[in-house]
C-alpha positions in Angstrom: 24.2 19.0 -10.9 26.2 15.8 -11.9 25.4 12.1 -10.7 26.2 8.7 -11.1 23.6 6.3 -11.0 24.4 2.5 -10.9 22.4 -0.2 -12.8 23.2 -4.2 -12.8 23.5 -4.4 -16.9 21.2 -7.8 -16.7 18.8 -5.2 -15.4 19.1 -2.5 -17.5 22.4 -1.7 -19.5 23.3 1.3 -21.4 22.4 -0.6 -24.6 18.6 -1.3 -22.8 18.1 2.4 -22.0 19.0 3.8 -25.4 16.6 0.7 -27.2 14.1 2.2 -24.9 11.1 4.6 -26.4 12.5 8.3 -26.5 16.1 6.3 -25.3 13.9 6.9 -21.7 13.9 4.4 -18.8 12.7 4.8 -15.2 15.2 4.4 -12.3 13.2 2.4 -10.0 13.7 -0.1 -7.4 16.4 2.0 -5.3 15.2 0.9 -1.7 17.9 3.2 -0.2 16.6 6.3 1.7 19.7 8.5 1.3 19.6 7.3 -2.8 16.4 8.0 -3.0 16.6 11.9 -1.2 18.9 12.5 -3.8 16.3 11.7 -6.6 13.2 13.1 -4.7 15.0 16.3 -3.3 18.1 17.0 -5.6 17.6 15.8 -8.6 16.4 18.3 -11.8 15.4 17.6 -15.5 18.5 17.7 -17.3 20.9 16.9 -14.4 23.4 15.2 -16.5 24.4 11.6 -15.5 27.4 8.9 -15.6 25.7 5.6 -16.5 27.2 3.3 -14.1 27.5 -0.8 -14.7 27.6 -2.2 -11.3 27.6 -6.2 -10.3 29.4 -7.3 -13.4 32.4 -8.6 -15.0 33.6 -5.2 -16.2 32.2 -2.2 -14.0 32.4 1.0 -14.9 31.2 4.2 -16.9 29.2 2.8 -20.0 27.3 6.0 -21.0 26.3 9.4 -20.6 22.9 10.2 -19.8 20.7 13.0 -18.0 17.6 13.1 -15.6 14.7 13.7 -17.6 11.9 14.0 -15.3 10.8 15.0 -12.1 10.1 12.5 -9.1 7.6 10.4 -9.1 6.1 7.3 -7.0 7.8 3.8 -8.1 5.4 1.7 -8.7 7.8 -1.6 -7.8 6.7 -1.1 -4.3 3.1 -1.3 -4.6 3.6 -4.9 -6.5 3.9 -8.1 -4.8 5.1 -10.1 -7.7 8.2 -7.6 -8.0 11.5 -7.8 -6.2 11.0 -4.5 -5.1 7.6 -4.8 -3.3 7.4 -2.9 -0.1 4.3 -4.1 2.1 4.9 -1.1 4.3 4.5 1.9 1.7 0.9 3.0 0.3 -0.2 4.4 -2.8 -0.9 7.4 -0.3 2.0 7.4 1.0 4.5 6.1 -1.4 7.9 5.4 0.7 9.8 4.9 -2.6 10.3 7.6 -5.8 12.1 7.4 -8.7 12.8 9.5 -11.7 13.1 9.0 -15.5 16.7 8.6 -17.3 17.4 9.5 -21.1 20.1 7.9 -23.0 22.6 10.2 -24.4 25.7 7.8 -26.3 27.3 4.6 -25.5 31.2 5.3 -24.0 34.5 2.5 -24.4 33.7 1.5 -20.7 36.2 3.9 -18.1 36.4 1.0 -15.7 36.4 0.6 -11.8 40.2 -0.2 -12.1 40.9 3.1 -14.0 38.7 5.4 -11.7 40.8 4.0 -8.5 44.1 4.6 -10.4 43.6 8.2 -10.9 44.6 10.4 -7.9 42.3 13.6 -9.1 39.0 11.3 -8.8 40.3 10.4 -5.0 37.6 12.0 -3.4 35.1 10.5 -5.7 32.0 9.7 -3.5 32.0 5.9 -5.6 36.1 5.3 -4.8 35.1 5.5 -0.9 35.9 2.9 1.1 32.2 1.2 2.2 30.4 3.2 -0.5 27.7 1.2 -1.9 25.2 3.7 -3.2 23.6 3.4 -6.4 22.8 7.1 -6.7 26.2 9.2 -6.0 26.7 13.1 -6.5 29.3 14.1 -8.9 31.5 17.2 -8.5 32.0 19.7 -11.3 34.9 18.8 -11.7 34.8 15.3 -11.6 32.5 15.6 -14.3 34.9 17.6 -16.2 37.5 15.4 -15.9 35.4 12.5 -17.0 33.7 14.2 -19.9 36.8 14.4 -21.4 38.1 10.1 -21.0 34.8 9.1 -21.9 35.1 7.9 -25.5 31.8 7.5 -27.9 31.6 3.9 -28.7 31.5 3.8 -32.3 29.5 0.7 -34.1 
């Protein structure tokens, strides 16, 4: 299967993720149930991903990664200090999962702008009007399509 996931670059950018040990960070801190059935009930190692800058000047496709675990507890939730805390999840119970990301290659950003101007990506789950997932199924084809405009960023 094929995803986009969305990440605020101040959070954790392309760049972040591929500085990371084994180019390896975990998604966490997606308080979204639907999101977060994707990652606990859909998601497999090696799903390949569209890394997705969201809540900035430019957004758009920045990278190319792939899932590279299977589900596990967030520990944001069970932290107090953290913007994610949840007071009404336990560590037996965890409400909130999350799974590990690896870095593939920087793209030339495929903006929002160019996404919206292409008439094949239409049905794009991300171009709906109202969408505001962070994690968003990719068709085949989509991917496909993509794949081919995304340009390695040299330098």
């Amino acid at each position: 299967m094929y995803w986009l996931m969305k990440s605020e670059p101040d959070e954790c950018s392309i760049d972040d993720a591929l500085r990371a040990p084994a180019q390896t960070v975990p998604w966490f801190g997606v308080r979204n149930y639907q999101a977060r059935n994707f990652m606990r009930d859909q998601m497999q190692v090696g799903d390949g991903v569209l890394f997705y800058h969201s809540s900035c000047e430019v957004p758009g496709i920045y990278g190319l990664a792939e899932v590279a675990s299977t589900p596990y507890p967030d520990a944001t939730q069970f932290d107090p200090a953290s913007p994610y805390f949840d007071p009404g999840t336990t560590r037996q119970n965890p409400r909130w999962q999350l799974v590990d990301v690896r870095a593939l290659w920087a793209c030339e950003p495929v903006t929002l702008a160019q996404l919206r101007a292409d008439p094949a990506l239409a049905d794009m789950t991300l171009l709906q009007k109202g969408s505001r997932l962070s994690i968003t199924p990719v068709t085949p084809g989509q991917w496909a399509l993509l794949r081919k405009r995304m340009k390695p960023r040299s330098g």
